[in-house]
BAZAFI-64727 format. One record per residue (C-alpha): x, y, z. Coordinates in pm, whole numbers, padded with zeros to 5 digits, always signed. Layout:
! residues N
XYZ
...
! end
This chain:
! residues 754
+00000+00000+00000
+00166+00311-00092
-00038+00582+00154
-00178+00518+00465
-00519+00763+00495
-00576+00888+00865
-00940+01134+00813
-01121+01295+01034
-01386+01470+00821
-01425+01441+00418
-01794+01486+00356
-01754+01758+00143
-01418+01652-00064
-01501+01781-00412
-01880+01856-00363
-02202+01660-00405
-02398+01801-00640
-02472+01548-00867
-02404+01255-00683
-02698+01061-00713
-02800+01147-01064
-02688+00867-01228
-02641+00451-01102
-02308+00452-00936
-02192+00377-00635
-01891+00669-00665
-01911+00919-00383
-01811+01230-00505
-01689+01424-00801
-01381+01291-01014
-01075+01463-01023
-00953+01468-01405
-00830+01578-01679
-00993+01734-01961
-00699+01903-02109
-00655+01635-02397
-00943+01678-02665
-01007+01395-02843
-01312+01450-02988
-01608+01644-03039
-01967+01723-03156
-02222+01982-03110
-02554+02135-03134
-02768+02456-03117
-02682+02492-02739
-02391+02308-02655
-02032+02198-02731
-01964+01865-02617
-01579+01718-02573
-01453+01419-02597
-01142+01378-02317
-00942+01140-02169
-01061+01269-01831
-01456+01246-01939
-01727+01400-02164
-01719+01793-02143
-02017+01996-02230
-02008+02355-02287
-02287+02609-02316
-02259+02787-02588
-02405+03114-02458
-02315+03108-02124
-01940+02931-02084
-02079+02656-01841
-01906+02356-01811
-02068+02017-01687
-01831+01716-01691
-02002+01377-01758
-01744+01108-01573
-01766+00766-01440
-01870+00896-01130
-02178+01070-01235
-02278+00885-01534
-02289+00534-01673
-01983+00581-01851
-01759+00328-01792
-01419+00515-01902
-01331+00860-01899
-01177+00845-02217
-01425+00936-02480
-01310+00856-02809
-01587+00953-03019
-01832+01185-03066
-02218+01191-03314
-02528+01323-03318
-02839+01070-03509
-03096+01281-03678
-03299+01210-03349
-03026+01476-03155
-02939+01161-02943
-02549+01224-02847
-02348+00883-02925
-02092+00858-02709
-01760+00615-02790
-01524+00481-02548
-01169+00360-02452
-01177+00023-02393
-01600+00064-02239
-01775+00046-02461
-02079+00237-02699
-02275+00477-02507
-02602+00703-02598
-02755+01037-02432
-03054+01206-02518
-03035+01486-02305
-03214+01347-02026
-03161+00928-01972
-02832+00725-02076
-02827+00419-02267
-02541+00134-02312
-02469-00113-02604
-02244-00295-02456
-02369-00632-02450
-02375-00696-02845
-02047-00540-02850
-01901-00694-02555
-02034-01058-02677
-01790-00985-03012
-01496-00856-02786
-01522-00464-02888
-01466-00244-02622
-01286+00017-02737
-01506+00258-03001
-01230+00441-03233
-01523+00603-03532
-01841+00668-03519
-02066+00798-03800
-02450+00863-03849
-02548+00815-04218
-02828+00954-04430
-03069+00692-04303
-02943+00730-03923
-02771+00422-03919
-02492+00435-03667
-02144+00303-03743
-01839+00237-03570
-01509-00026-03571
-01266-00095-03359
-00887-00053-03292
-00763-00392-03371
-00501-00394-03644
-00505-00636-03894
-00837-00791-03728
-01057-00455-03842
-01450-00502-03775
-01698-00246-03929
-02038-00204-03706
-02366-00043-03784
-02687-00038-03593
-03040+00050-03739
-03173+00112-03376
-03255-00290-03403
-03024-00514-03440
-02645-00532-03529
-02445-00611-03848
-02079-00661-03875
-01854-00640-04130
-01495-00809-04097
-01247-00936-04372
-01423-01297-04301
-01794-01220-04398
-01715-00941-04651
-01435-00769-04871
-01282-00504-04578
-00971-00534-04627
-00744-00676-04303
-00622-00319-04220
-00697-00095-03986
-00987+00151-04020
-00890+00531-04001
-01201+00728-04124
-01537+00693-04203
-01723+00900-04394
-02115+00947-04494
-02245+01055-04824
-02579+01255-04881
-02792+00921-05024
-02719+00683-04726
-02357+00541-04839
-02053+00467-04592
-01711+00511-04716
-01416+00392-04495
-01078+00454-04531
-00807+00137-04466
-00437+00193-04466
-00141+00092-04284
+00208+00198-04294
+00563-00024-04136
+00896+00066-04144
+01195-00218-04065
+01579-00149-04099
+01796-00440-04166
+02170-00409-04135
+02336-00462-04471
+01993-00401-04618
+01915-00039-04462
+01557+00073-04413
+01241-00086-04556
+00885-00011-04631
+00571-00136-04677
+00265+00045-04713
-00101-00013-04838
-00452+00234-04859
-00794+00099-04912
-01117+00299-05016
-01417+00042-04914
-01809+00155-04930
-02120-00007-04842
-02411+00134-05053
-02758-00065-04999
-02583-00341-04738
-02312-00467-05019
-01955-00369-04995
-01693-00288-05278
-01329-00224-05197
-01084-00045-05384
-00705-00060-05367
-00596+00252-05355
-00225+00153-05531
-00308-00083-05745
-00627+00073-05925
-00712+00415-06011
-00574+00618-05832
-00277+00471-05848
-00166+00607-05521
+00154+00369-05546
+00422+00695-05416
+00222+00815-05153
+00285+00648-04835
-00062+00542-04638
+00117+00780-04342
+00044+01057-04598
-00318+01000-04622
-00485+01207-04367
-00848+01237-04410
-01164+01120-04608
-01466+01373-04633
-01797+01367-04872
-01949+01651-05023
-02339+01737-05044
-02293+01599-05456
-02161+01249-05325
-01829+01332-05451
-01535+01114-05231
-01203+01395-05121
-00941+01191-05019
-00609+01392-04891
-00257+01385-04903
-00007+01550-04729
+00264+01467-04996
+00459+01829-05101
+00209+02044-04968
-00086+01814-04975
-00300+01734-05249
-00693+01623-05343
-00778+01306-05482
-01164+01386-05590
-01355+01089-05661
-01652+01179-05872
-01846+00869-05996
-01597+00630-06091
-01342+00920-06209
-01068+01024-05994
-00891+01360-06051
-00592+01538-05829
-00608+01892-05745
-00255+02020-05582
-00384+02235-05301
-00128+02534-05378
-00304+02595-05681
-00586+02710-05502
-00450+02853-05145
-00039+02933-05342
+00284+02799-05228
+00362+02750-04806
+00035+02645-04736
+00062+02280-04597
-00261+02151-04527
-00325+01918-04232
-00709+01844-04223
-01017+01965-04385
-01373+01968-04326
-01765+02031-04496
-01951+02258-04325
-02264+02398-04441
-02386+02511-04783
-02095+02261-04939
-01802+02512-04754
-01491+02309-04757
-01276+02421-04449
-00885+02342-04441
-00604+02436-04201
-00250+02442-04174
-00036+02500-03871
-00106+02922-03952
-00396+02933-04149
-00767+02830-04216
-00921+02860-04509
-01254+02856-04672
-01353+02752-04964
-01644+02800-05209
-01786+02549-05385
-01580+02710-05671
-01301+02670-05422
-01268+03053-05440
-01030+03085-05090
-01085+03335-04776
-00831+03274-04570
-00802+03323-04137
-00449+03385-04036
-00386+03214-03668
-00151+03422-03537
-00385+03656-03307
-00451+03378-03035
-00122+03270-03014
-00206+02891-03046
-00140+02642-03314
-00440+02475-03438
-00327+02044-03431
-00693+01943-03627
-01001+02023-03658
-01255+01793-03448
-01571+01939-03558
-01785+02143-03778
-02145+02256-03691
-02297+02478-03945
-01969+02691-04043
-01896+02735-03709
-01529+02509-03602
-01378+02345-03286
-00993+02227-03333
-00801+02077-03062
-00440+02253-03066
-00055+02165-03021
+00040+02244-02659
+00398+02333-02588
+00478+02105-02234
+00405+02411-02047
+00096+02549-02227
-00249+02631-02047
-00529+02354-02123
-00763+02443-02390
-00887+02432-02746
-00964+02655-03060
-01317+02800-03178
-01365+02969-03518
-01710+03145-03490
-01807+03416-03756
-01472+03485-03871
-01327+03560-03531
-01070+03280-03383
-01140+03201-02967
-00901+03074-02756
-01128+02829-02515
-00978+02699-02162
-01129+02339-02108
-01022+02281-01752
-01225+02149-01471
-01002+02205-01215
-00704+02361-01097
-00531+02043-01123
-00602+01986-01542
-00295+01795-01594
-00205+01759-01955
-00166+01518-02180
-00168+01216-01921
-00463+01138-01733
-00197+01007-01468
-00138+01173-01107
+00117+01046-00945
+00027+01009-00564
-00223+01138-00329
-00218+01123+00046
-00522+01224+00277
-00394+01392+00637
-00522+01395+01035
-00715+01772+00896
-00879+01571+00664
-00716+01767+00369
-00665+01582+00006
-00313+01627-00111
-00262+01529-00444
+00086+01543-00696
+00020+01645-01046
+00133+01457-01350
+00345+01707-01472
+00579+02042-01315
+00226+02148-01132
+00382+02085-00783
+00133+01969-00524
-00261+02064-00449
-00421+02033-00128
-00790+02043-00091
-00956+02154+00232
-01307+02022+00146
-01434+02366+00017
-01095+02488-00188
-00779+02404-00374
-00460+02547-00292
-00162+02495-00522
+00183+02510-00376
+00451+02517-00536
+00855+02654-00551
+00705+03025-00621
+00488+03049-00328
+00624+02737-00086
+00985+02608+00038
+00918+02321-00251
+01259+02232-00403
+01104+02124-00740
+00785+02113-00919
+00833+01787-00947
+00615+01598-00702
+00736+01244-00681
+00527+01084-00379
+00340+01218-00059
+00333+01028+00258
+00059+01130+00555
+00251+01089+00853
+00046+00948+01133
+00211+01171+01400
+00055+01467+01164
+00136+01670+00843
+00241+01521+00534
+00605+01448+00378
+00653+01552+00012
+00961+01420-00216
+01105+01568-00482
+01436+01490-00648
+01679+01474-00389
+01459+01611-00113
+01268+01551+00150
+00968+01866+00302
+00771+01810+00595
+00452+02063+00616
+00286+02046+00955
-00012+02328+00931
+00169+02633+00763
+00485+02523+00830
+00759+02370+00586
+01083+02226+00625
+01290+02085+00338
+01541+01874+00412
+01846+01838+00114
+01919+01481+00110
+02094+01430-00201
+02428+01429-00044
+02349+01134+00140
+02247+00953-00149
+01868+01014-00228
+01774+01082-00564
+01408+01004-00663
+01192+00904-00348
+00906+00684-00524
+00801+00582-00177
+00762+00746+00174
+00691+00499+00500
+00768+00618+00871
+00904+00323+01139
+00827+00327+01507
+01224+00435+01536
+01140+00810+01424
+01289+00716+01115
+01120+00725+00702
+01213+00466+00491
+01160+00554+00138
+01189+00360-00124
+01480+00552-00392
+01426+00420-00737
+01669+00090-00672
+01778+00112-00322
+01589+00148+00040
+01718+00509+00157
+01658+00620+00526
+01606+00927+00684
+01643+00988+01087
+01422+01260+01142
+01572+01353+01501
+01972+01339+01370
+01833+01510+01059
+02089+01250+00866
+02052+01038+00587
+02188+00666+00401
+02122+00416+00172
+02104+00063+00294
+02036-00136+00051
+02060-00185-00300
+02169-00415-00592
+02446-00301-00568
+02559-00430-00206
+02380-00745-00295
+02089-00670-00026
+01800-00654-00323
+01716-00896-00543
+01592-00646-00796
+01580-00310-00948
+01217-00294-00939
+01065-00236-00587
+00708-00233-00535
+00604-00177-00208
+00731-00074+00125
+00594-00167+00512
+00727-00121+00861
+00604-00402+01132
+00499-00380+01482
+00869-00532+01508
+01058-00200+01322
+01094-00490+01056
+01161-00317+00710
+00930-00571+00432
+01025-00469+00095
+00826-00592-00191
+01033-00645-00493
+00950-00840-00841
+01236-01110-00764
+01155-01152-00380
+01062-01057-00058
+01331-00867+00173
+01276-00821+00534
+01514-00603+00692
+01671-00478+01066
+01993-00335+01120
+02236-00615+01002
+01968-00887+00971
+01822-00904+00578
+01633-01193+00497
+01514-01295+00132
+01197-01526+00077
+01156-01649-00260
+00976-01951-00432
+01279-02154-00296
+01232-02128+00084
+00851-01971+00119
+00470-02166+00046
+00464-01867-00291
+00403-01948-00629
+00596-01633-00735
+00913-01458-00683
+00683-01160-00797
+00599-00966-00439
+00352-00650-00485
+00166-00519-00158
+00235-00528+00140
+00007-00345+00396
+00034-00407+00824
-00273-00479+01026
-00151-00459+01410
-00020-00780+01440
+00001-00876+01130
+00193-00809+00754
-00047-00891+00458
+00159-00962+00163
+00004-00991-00232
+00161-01105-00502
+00134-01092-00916
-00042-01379-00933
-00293-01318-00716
-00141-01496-00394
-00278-01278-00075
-00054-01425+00282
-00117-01313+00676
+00244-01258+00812
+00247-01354+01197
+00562-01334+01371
+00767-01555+01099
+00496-01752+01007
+00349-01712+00641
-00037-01792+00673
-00138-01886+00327
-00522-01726+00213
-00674-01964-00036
-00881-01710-00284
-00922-01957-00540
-01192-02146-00441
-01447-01831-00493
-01585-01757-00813
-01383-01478-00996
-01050-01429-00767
-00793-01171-00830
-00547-01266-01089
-00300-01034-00946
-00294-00790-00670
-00206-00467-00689
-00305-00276-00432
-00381-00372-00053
-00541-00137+00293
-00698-00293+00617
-01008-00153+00690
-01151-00030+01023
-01275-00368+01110
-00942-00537+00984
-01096-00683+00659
-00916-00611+00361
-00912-00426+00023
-00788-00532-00252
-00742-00374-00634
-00654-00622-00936
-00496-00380-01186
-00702-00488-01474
-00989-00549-01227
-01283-00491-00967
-01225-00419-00611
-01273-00672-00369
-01284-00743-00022
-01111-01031+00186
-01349-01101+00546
-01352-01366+00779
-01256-01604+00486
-01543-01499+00275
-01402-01287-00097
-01655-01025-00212
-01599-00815-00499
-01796-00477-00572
-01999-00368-00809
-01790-00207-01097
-02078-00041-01244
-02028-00023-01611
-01683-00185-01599
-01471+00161-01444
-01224-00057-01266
-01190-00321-01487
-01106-00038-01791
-00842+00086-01584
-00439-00007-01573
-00374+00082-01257
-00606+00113-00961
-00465+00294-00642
-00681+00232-00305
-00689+00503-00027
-00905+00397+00266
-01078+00650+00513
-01247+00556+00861
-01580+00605+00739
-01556+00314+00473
-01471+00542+00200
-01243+00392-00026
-01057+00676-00252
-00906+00513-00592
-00647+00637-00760
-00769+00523-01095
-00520+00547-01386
-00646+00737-01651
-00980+00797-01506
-00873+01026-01202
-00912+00979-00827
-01325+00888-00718
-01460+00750-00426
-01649+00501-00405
-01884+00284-00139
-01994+00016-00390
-02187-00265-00283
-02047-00577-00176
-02149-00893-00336
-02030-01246-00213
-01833-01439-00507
-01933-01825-00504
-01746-02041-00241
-01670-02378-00292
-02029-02494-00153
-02240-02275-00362
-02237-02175-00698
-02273-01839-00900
-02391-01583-00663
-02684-01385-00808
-02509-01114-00856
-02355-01221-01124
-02700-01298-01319
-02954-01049-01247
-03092-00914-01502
-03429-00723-01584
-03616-00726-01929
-03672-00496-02111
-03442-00234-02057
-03540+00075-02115
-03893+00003-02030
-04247+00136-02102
-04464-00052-01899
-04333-00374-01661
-03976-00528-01657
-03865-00875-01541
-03614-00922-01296
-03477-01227-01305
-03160-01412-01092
-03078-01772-01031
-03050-01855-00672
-02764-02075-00560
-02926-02211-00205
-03281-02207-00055
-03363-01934+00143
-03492-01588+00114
-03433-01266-00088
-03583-00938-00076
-03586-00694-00381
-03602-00333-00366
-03658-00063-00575
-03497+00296-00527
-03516+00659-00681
-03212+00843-00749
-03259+01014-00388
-03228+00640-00252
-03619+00667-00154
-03734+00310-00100
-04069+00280-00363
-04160-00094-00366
-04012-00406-00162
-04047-00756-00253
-03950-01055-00069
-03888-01386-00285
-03840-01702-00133
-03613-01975-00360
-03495-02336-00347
-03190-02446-00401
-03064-02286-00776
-03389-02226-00909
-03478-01906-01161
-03641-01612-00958
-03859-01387-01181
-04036-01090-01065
-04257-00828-01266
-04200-00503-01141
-04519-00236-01293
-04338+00047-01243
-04569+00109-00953
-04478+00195-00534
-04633+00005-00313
-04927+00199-00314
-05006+00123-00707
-04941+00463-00790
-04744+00470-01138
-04395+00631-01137
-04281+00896-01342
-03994+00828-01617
-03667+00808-01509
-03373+00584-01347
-03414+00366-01065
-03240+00076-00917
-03331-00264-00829
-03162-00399-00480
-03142-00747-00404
-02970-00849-00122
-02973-01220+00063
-02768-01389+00363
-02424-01365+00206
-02455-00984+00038
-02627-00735-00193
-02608-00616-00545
-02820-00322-00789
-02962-00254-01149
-02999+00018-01297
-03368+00064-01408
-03490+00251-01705
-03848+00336-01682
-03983+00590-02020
-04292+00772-02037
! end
């Protein structure tokens, strides 16, 4: 565990406004980052952007900013990757690695369990043709599959079933009478000694007019594209005649116009003169083609009669352009490392710089912060992702601190620790600061041989022990004096790569490292491996002490109860759906324990018994990395890489044991969903006994109760008429379905429409 959280107070960390709007169990706002636009669409009254830190919208009239994020939403990544509006003005909504999502301004919908089914997660195009067909394909190489959905049913296109061609998928494009065109290409470059460097290349123009596709090789038939390099080939667009632009960036760029069956170039400095290098284009309205380089936009008239919009008065480069609406033009924009978050709006002729921040702490182009630390105030401290320096938040404010207004050596935060005697420890490269209140003390190490503390623990002995990149550095707060005392290089660590860090009731030093386990005091080091321990793995990753105890996690999965010397083995693999690694580990309150997976749900280890939460919409599972910070009240504060830092109080749910089988957690289900009328919910019990079902409102009302007695494994079906116990019908909106039995609970989100 790399913090330790002791809170007082955090009811109000990062507001509660919205809460309960949505079906999650997250507690409170995200913290992200919306710097990085990926994508975006709009409307009359809002702008909506696509981020890696969530869905952005923008009034238009007003500057508002509402951030739709896996804590408020269904959404089950913050990295949108894709952005449409259907003729209906329902939002579509694409994903990093969760998924297709839908939002008609009032209720969200998922279509995730076609896609799921067929192994597509991640949503890299969408596009809404003339007959409102949706379409969208994946990321996956050489394995490319084309989607579109008539508001029915599914159909797929893959190089199996069809003629796509077995490359990846970089545009799609609609035409005015209901055809798709998609653009294929891929581009690899491999030097060879002797032979020098080689490359292959290859560009396909596919469309699907009336449900048949046609494929065209875009080197070996007309065009005969055979010298431009598919890493040229930068964009596909349609015009209101059905005419296909393709363009190249080759000298300057060029057109390739596709008009019937005839293909014609068109150098673009014959029409905008010599300097102009084009790097996208767009249709707006009224057949307006819009292009920009790194200094200029230009329009142009269907004659392709030019105005062009020098850049140069905001100061930022435009990168692409993400969206047209009407003539009206969002671009997302090169940032220098230091630059202010943001994007580009071209409205009327008049060029707007636009600041897409959420929060003080918009970190850009990373959705990564590096540590976080909660103190005995109850303040939030949390390390940006880049030169930011460190932000504390009091429950009602941010305060950033860095070396121009604090004794911080370096901007450079690289962990926090919340010392249990009070303040927090900061390092930076080198150094060592200790704030207590308003007071700071830095403390120059580097002498003494820190360099980059990844780590920060304090022993009983008034000494830290912080983990330095390769080596175990230690700092004696009372002598104010500093060594290294292990490393590789003295032969007292088995590895380079250390992991995790823990002091026992015993001043025992346990260091977690990917080739062992190292226990350490004074002279005495110790090494546990495979060879002389009951592990699997050599591969040690958490450690977090309990009193009396040292739990210990490993890579693949193994979870031990240290006891003096003795290494008490925790069998997780007889429940249904264990941890195939663990990553993270905290002891709560009541001495259970959390654990995070990585690529995985949360779970909870409890008088023998594994649970695992609800991950609502898969937002742990999407995520590399999940950090746990626990506070006293039960809130557990994740550290979730690329999604930000949430809380969350999900459910727990029991996994099967060895004497029952699937919980029902793992089955319930309700049909239909979205519903007019009635809905089904439906689980399969695994023992006799009883169950009650609930339903909720958003404020966590209780409306209607039902209690459902089972025998062993039977099918449980209940109508719910969208009726409270009274029999007075509900209006439209979301509710929630609770069961909960003997061994735990678990929800639904309910659609009910008018």
């Amino acid at each position: 565990m790399r913090n330790t959280a002791v809170i007082s107070c955090l009811i109000l960390l990062l507001g509660l406004g919205s809460l309960f709007s949505q079906n999650r169990d997250f507690l409170s706002e995200t913290i992200t980052s919306t710097t990085n636009i990926l994508c975006s669409a709009e409307d009359p009254d809002y702008l909506y952007l696509g981020t890696q830190g969530g869905l952005l919208r923008v009034d238009k009239t007003t500057g508002s900013k509402h951030l739709f994020h896996i804590a408020n939403s269904p959404l089950g990544s913050n990295e949108i990757t894709a952005l449409a509006f259907d003729q209906e003005h329902k939002l579509w909504v694409g994903t990093q690695k969760a998924g297709l999502y839908s939002w008609d301004g009032s209720l969200w919908e998922d279509y995730n369990d076609y896609l799921f089914a067929h192994g597509i997660k991640t949503i890299s195009g969408l596009c809404v043709d003339a007959n409102d067909n949706i379409w969208t394909h994946n990321s996956s190489g050489n394995d490319p599959v084309l989607l579109k959905f008539d508001g029915l049913s599914w159909t797929e296109y893959n190089p199996t079933n069809s003629v796509l061609p077995a490359y990846p998928i970089a545009y799609l494009a609609a035409g005015p009478n209901g055809e798709l065109w998609i653009l294929s290409f891929s581009y690899f470059e491999n030097y060879t000694p002797g032979v020098g460097w080689e490359s292959w290349s290859h560009a396909y123009l596919s469309s699907v007019i009336d449900g048949g596709m046609s494929t065209l090789d875009l080197y070996g038939d007309a065009p005969h594209l055979q010298y431009i390099l598919a890493g040229e080939l930068s964009n596909i667009e349609v015009d209101s005649s059905g005419r296909v632009w393709l363009l190249t960036q080759d000298n300057g760029g060029t057109w390739w116009i596709r008009d019937g069956q005839a293909w014609s170039p068109l150098r673009i400095d014959s029409i905008l003169g010599a300097g102009f290098t084009v790097t996208d284009m767009a249709f707006g309205s009224d057949n307006i083609l819009w292009v920009c380089s790194r200094t200029q936009l230009a329009k142009l008239s269907p004659e392709l009669i030019p105005t062009l919009y020098p850049v140069s008065s905001v100061g930022l480069v435009p990168k692409n352009i993400l969206s047209v609406y009407q003539n009206d033009l969002t671009f997302n924009i090169i940032r220098p490392y230091d630059s202010e978050p943001g994007y580009l709006r071209f409205e009327d002729g008049i060029w707007i710089a636009c600041d897409s921040s959420t929060n003080p702490l918009d970190y850009h182009d990373y959705t990564y912060l590096e540590d976080y630390a909660i103190d005995l105030a109850g303040n939030l401290w949390v390390a940006g992702s880049i030169n930011q320096g460190i932000f504390r938040w009091d429950g009602q404010n941010w305060t950033q601190f860095n070396t121009q207004n604090s004794q911080l050596s370096s901007n450079s935060i690289a962990s926090i620790y919340a010392d249990p005697t009070g303040g927090i420890w900061i390092g930076t490269l080198g150094h060592l600061t200790r704030v207590v209140g308003d007071s700071w003390t830095v403390y120059d190490c580097e002498a003494s041989g820190l360099w980059h503390p990844k780590q920060i623990v304090r022993g009983p002995d008034n000494k830290l022990h912080v983990i330095d990149n390769s080596s175990i550095y230690t700092w004696d707060i009372t002598n104010q004096t500093g060594h290294v005392y292990l490393s590789v290089a003295n032969h007292l660590l088995p590895s380079n790569y250390l992991q995790d860090i823990a002091v026992d009731q015993y001043n025992r030093k346990w260091i977690a490292t990917s080739n062992g386990l190292v226990r350490w005091l004074g002279n005495d080091v110790a090494f546990f491996s495979t060879s002389n321990s009951p592990f699997n793995t050599n591969n040690f990753t958490a450690l977090q002490r309990d009193g009396d105890y040292m739990w210990i996690g490993t890579r693949t999965g193994q979870l031990a109860r240290l006891f003096v010397n003795e290494f008490q083995m925790q069998d997780l693999s007889a429940f249904g759906d264990p941890p195939a690694s663990i990553f993270d580990l905290v002891v709560d309150t009541d001495h259970s324990l959390w654990l995070s997976s990585g690529f995985g749900p949360l779970y909870h280890w409890s008088n023998g018994v594994l649970h695992s939460t609800d991950t609502a919409g898969h937002a742990l599972t999407n995520a590399e990395k999940t950090w746990i910070l626990l506070g006293p009240d039960g809130r557990k504060w994740l550290n979730v890489a690329r999604n930000g830092i949430i809380s969350f109080n999900g459910e727990i749910v029991a996994n099967a044991d060895p004497a029952e089988d699937a919980s029902p957690v793992s089955i319930l289900s309700n049909h239909p969903n979205p519903f007019h009328n009635s809905t089904k919910l439906s689980f399969r019990a695994p023992k006799t006994g009883v169950y009650n079902l609930q339903i909720f409102n958003l404020r966590g009302q209780l409306l209607r109760t039902a209690v459902l007695n089972s025998s062993s494994k039977s099918q449980v079906d209940w109508l719910w008429d969208g009726c409270n116990e009274r029999g007075e019908r509900l209006g439209a909106g979301v509710y929630f379905a609770r069961l909960s039995w003997s061994r735990g609970s678990c929800s639904r989100k309910l659609l009910l429409l008018k």
